[in-house]
Backbone as a ProteinNet text record, in pm:
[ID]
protein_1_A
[PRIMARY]
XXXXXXXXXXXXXXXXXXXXXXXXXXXXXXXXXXXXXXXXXXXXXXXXXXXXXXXXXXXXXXXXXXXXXXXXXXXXXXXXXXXXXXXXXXXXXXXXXXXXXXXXXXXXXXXXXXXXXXXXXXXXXXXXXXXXXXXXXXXXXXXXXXXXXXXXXXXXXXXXXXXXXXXXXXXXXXXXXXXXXXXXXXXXXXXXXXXXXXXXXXXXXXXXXXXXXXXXXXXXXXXXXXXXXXXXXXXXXXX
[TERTIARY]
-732.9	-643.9	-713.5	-840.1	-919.1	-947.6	-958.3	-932.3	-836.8	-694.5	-632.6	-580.3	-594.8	-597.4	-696.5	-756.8	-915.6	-812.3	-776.8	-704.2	-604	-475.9	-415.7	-477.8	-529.4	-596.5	-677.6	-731	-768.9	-701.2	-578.4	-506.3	-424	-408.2	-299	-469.2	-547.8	-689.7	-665.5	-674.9	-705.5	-598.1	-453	-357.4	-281.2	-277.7	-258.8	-102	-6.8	109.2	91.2	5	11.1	-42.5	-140.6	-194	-99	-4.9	77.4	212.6	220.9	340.7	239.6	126.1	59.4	74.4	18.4	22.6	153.5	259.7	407.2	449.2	343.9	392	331.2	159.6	90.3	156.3	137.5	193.6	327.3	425.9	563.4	538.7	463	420.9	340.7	255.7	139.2	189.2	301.9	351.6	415.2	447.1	500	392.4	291.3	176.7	105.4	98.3	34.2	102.3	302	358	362	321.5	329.2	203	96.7	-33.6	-30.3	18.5	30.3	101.6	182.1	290.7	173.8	108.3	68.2	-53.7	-81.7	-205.7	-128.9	-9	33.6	166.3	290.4	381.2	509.6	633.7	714	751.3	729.1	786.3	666.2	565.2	426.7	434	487.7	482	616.8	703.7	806.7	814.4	725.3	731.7	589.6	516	418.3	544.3	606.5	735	794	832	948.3	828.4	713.2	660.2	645.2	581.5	518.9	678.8	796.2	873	1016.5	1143.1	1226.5	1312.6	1340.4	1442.9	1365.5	1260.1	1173.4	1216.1	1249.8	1282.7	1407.6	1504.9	1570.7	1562.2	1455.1	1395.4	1294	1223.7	1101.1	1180.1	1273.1	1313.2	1319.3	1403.5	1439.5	1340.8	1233	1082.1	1021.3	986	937.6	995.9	1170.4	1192.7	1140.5	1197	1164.8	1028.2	949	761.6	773.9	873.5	808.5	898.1	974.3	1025.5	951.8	867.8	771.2	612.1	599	495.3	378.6	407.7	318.1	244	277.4	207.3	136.2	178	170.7	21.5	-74.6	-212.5	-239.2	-211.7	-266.7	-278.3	-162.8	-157.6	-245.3	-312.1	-367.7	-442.6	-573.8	-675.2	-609.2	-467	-417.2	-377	-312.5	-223.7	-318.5	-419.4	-553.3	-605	-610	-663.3	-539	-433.5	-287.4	-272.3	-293.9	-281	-340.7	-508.6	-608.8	-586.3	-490.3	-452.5	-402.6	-334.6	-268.2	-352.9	-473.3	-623.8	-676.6	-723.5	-789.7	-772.5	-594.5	-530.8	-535.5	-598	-628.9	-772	-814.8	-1013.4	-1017.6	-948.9	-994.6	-984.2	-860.5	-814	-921.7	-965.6	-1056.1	-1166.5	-1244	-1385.4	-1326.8	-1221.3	-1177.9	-1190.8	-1127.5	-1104.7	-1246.4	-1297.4	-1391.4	-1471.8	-1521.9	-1615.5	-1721.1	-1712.1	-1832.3	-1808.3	-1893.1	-1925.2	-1820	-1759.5	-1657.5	-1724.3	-1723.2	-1730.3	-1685.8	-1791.2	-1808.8	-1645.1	-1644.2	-1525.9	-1550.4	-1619.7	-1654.2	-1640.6	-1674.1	-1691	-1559.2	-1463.6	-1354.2	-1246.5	-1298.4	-1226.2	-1240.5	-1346.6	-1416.9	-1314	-1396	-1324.3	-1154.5	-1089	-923.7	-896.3	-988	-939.7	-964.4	-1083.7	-1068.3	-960.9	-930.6	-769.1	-698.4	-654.7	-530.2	-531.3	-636.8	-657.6	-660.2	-714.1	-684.6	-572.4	-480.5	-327.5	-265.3	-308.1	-241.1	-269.8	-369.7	-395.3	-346.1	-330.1	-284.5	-130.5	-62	55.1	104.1	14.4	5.4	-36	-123.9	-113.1	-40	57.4	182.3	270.7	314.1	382.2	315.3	221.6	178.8	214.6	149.4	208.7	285.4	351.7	509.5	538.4	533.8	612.4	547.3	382.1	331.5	342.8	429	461.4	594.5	688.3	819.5	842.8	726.6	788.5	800.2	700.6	678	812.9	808.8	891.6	891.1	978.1	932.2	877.4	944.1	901.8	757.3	682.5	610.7	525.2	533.6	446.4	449.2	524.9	499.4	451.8	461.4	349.5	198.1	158.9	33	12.5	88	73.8	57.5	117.2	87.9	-27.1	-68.9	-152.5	-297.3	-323.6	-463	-431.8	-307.7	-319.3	-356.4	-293.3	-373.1	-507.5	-591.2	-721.8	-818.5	-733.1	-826.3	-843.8	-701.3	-756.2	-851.7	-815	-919.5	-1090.6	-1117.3	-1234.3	-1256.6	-1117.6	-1158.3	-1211.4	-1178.8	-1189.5	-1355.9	-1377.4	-1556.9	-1633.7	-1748.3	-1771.9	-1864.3	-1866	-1948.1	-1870.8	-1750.5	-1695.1	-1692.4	-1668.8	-1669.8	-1532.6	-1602.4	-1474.6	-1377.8	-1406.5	-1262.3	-1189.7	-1225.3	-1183.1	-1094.3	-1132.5	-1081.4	-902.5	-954.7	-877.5	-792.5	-822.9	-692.6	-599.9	-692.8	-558	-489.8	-542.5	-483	-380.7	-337	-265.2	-143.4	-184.1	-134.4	-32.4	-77.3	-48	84.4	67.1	139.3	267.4	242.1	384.1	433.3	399.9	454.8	534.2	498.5	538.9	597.7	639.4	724.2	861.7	825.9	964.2	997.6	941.4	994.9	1083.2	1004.7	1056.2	1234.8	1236.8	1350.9	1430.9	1418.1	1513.4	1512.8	1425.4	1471.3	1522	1498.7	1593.4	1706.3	1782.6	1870.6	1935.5	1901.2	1941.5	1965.3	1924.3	1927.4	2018	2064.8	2177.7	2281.8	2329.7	2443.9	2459.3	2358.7	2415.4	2510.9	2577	2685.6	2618.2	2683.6	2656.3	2663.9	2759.9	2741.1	2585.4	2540.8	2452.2	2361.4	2472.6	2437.9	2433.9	2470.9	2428.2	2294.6	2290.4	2156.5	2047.2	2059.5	1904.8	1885.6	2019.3	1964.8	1948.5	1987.2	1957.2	1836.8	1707.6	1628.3	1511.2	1511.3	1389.7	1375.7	1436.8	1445.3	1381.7	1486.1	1408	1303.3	1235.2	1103.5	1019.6	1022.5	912	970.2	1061.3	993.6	959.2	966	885.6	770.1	716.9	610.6	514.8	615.7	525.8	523.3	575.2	575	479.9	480	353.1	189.4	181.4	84.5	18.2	133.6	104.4	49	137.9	80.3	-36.1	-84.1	-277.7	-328.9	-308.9	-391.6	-398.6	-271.5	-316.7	-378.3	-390.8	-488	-626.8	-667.3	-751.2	-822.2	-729.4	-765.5	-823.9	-734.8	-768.1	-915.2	-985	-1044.5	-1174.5	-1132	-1264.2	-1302	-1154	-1185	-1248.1	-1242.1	-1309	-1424.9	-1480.5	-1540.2	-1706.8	-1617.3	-1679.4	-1731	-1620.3	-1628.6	-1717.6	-1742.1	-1845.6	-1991	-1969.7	-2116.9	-2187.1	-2066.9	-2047.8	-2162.1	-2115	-2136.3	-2302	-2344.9	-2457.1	-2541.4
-1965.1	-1881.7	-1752	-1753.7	-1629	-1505.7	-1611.3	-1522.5	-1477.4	-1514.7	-1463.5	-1334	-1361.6	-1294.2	-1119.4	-1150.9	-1051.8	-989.8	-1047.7	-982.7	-888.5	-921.7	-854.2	-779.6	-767.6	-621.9	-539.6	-573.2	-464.4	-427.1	-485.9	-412.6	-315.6	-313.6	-193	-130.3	-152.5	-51.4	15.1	-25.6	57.6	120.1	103.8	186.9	183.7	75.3	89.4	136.9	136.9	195.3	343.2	401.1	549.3	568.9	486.7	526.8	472.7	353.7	305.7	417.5	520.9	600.3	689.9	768	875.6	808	709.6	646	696.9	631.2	627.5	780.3	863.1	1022.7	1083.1	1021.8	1024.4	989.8	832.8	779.1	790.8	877.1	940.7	1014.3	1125.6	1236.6	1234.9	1123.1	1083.4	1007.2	936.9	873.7	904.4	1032.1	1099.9	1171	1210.7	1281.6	1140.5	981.6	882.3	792.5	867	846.3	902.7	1015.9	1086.9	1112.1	1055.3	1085.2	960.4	863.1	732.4	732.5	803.9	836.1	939.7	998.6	1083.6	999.2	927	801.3	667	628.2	506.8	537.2	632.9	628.2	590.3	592	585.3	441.5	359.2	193.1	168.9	191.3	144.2	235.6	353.9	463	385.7	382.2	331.4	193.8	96.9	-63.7	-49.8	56.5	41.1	102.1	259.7	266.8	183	67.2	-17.9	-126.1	-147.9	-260.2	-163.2	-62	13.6	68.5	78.2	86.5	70.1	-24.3	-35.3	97.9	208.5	278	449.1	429.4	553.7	574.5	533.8	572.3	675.3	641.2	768.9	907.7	910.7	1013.5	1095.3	1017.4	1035.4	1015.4	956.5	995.9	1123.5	1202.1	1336.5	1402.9	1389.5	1451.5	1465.8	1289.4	1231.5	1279.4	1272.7	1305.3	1462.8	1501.6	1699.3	1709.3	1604.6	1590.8	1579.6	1425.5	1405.6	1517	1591.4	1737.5	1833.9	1849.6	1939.3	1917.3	1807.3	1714.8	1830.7	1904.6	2080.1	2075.9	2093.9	2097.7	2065.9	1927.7	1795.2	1790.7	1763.6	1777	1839.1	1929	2056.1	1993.8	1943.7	1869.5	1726.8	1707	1552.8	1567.6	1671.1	1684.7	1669.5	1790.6	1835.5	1643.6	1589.5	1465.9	1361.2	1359	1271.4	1319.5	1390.1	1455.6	1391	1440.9	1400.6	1252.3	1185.3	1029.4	920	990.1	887.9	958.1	1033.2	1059.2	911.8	863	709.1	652.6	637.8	550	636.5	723.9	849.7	850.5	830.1	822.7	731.4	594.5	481.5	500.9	550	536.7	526	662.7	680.8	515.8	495.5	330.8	250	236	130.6	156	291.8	301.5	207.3	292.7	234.2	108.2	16.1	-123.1	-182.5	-179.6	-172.7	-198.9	-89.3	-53.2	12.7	122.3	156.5	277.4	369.3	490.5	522.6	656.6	714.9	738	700.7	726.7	865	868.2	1039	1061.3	1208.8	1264.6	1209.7	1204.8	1177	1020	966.4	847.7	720.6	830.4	772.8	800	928.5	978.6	878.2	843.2	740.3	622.5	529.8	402.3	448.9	509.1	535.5	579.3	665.2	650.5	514.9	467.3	319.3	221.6	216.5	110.4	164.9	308	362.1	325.9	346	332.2	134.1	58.2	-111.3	-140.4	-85.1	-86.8	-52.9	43.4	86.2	-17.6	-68.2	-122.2	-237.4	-319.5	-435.8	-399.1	-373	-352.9	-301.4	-194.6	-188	-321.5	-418.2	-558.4	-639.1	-624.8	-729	-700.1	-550.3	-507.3	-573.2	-540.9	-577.1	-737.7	-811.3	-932.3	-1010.5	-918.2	-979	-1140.4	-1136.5	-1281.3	-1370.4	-1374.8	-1502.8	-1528.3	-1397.5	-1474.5	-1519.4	-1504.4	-1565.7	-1683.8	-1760.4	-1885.1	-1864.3	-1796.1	-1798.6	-1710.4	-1816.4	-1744.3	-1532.9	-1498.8	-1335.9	-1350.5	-1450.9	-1394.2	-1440.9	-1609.8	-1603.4	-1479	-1424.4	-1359.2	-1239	-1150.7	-1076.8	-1116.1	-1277.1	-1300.7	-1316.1	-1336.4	-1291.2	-1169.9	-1079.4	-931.5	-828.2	-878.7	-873.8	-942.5	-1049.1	-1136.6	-1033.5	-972.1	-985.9	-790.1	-715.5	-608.5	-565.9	-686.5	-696.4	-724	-833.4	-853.4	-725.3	-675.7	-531.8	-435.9	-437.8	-367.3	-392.5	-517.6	-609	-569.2	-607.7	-533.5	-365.7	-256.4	-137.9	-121.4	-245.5	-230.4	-179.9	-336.7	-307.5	-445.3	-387.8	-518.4	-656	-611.3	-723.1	-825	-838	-935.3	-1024.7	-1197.1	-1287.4	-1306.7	-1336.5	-1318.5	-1393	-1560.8	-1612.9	-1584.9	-1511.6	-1469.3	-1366.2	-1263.5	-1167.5	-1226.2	-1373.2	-1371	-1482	-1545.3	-1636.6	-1525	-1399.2	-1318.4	-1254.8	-1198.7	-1152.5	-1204	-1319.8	-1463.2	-1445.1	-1398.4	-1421.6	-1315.4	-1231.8	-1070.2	-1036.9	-1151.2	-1067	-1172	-1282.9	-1386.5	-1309.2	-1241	-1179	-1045.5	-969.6	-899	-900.2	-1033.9	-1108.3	-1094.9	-1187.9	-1145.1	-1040.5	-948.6	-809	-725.1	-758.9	-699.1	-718.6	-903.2	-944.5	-870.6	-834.5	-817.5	-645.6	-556.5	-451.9	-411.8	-467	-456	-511.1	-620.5	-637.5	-542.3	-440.7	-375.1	-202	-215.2	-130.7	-172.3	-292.1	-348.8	-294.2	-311.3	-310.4	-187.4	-64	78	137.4	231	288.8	320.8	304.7	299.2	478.2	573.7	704.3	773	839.3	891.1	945.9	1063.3	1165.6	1100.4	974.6	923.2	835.8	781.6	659.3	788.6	878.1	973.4	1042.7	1041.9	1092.7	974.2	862.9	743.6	678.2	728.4	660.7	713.4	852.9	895.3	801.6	785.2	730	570.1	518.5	388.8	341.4	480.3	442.5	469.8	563.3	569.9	443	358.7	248.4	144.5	167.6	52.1	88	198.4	243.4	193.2	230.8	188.8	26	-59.8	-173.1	-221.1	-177.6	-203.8	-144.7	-69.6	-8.1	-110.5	-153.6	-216.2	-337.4	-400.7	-535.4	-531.9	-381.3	-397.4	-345.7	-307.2	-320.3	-398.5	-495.1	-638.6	-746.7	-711.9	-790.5	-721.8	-629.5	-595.7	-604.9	-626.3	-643.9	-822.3	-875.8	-1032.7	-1045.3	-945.7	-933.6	-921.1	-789.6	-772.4	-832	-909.9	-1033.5	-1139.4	-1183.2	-1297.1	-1296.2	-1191.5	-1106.8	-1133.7	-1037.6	-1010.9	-1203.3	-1261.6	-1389.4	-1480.1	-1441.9	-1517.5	-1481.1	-1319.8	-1291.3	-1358.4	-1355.6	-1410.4	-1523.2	-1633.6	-1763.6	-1757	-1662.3	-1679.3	-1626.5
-2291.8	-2372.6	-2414.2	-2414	-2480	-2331.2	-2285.5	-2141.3	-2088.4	-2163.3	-2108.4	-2234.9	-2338.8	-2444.6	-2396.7	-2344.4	-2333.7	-2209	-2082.7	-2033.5	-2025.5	-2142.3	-2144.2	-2230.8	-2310.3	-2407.2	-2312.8	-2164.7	-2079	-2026.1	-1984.8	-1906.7	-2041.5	-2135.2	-2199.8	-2247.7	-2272	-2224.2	-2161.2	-2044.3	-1907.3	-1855.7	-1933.3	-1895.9	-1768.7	-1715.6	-1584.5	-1499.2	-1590.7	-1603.8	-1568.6	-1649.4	-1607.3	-1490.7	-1423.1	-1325.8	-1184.7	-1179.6	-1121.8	-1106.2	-1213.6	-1162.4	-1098	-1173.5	-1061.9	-876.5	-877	-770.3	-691.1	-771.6	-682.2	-643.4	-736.2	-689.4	-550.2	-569.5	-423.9	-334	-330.6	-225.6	-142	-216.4	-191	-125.9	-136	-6.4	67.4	62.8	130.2	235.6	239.6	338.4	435.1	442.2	550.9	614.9	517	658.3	740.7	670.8	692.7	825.6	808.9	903.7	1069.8	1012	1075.4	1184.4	1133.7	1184.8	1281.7	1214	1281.8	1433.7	1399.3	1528.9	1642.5	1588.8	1678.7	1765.3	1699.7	1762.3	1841	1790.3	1827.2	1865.8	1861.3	1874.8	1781.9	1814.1	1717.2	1670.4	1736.8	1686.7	1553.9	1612.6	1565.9	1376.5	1374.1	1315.6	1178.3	1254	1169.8	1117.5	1194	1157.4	1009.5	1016.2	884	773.6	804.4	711.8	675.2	751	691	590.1	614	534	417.7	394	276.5	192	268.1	184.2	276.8	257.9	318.8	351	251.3	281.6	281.5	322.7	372.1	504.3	615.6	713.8	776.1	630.9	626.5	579.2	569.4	510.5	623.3	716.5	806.1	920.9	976.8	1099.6	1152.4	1069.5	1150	1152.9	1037.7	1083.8	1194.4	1219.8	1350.2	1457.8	1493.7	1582.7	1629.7	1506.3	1567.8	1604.3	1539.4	1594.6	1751.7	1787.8	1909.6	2009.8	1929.4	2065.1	2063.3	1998.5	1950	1994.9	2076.4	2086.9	2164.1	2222.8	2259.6	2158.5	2030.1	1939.2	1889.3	1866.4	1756.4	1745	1812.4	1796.6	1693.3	1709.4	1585.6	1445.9	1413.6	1294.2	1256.3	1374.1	1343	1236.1	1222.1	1133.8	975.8	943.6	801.3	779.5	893.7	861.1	861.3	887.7	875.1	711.5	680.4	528.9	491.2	491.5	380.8	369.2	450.1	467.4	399.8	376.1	330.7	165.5	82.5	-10.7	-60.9	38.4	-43.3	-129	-57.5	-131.8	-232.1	-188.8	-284.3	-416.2	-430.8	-561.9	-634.6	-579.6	-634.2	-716.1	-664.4	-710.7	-838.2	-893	-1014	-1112.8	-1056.3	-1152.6	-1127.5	-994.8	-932.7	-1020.8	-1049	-1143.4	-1242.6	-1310	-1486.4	-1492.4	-1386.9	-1403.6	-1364.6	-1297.2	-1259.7	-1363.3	-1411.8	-1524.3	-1432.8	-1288	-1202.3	-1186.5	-1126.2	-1081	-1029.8	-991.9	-868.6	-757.2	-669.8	-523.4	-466.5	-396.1	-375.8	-274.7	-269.2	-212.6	-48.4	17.8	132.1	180.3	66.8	112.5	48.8	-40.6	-35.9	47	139	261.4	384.8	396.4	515.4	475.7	384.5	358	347.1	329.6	335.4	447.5	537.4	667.7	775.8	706.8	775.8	770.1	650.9	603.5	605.7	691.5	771.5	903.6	936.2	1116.6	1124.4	1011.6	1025.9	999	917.1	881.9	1062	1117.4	1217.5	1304.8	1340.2	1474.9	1439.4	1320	1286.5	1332.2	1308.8	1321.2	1445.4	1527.3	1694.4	1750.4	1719.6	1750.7	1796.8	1690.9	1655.6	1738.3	1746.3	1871.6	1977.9	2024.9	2150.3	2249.7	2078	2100.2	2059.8	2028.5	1930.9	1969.5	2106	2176.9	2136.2	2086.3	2069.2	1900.7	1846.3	1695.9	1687.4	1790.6	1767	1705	1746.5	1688.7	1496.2	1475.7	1367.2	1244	1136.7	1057.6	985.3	977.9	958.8	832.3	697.9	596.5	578.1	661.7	671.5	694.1	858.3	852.8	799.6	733.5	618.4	500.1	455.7	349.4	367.6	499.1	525.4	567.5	635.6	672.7	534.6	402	249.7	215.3	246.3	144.6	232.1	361.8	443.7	358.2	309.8	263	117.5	38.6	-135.4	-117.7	-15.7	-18	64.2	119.1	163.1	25	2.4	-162.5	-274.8	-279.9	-387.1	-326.2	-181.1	-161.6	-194	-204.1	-206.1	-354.7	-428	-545.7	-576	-566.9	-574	-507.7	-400.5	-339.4	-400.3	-541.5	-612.2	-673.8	-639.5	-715.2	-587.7	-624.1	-541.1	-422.7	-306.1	-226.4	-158.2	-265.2	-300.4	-428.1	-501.8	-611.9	-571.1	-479.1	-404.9	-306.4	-232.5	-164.6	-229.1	-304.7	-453.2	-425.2	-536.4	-617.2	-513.3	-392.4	-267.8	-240.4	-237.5	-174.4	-284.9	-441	-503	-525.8	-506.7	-519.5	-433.5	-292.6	-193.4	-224.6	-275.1	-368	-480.9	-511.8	-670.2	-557	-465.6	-386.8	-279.3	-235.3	-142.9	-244	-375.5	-466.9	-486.3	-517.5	-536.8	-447.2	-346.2	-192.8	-169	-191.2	-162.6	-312.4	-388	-507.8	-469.8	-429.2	-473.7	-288.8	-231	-67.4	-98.6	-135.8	-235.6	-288.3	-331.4	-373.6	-321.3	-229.2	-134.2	-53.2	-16	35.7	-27.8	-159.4	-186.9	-214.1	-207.5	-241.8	-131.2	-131.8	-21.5	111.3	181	338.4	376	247.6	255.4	334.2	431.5	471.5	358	285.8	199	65.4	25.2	-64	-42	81.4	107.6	95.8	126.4	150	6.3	-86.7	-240.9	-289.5	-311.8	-359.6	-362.3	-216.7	-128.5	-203.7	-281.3	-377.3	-489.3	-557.8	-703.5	-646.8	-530	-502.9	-433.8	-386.7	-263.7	-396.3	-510	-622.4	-679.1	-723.3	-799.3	-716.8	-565.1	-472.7	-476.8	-447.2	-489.4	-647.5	-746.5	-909.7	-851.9	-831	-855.1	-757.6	-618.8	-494.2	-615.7	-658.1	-737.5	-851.4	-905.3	-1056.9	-1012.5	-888.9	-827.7	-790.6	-748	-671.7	-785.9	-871.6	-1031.5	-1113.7	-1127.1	-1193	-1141.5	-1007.6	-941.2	-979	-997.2	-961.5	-1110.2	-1238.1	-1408.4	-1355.4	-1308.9	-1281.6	-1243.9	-1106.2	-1090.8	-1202.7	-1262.5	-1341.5	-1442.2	-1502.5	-1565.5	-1548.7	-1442.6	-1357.4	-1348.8	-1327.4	-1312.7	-1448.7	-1537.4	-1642.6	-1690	-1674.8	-1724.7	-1675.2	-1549.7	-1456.3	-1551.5	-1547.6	-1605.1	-1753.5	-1829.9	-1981.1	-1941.4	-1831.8	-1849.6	-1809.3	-1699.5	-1653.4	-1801
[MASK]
+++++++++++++++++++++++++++++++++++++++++++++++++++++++++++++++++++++++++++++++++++++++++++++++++++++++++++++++++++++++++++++++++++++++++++++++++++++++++++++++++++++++++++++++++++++++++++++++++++++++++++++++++++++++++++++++++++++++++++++++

């Protein structure tokens, strides 16, 4: 009970609300250069199947992009470098929370560029994978494997966190993270269901609801990540 007491007084500490909407503001424009870069390395299925996991009703928004990209494809190179910088913004925007919760240093500009372009390019190939071998997951249930295609993406975070914490502790709350976000998923797609089938309403409608898929994807990899430093801290208490 004291532990869990100690918990919630770090998390309204550490504020993590405010840093969960900054998040949903990054990650809103960050996802179209992240889409976009993706497409230029892997193509359009590959490009749009990470869109649909990171947010259901982003794709109406990034299609007509993409397309005019791939008529434009003379070009498209040019942009890899700006859309490689714009992309690893998703992570970038996390750090600062990760020190706070944490209780550690910030990680230099460089080397939160590296590690965020690494878990863009493992996000990608995981998901170029699956394409590849789609046929040998048929048997398998979808929501299954989106609860592990979630559970192996909260535990990459939990490591971006900080690598000194233990790493079943890491992969519990991982497991746990992507069940609290399996529900979510189904309630706010749900709800994207029942809005109007209008074009010009689904694409004004699709801001308001890709930022609170966004706050809520955010808040879920920061209360994991309070769990964490709780655990954490608590381990140390005992030694």
């Amino acid at each position: 009970m004291r532990w869990f007491r100690d918990l919630v007084s770090k998390i309204a500490r550490d504020d993590i609300a405010f840093f969960a909407g900054a998040f949903s503001y990054f990650m809103f424009f960050s996802t179209a250069a992240l889409a976009l870069f993706i497409f230029l390395l892997f193509g359009e299925s590959v490009s749009f199947s990470i869109v649909n996991y990171l947010s259901p009703d982003y794709e109406a928004l990034l299609k007509p992009i993409i397309t005019s990209l791939s008529i434009s494809s003379k070009w498209s190179w040019i942009l890899l470098i700006p859309l490689a910088w714009g992309s690893t913004n998703i992570f970038a925007s996390l750090e600062h929370a990760a020190s706070i919760i944490a209780g550690r240093r910030r990680r230099s500009t460089v080397v939160i560029r590296l590690l965020s372009f690494a878990l863009v390019l493992l996000l990608a190939f995981a998901v170029w994978g699956y394409t590849i071998f789609s046929g040998f997951f048929a048997i398998i249930p979808s929501w299954f494997y989106n609860f592990l295609f979630y559970s192996v993406f909260f535990v990459g975070f939990n490591f971006f966190l900080d690598g000194h914490f233990k790493w079943r502790d890491a992969i519990v709350v991982g497991v746990v993270q992507a069940a609290i976000w399996q529900i979510a998923s189904v309630i706010v797609t749900y709800y994207i269901k029942q809005v109007s089938t209008s074009i010009v309403f689904k694409i004004a409608s699709s801001i308001p609801v890709v930022l609170f898929w966004y706050y809520i994807l955010a808040y879920v990899i920061m209360l994991g990540w309070e769990v964490l430093a709780s655990l954490n801290n608590n381990s140390i208490k005992k030694v």
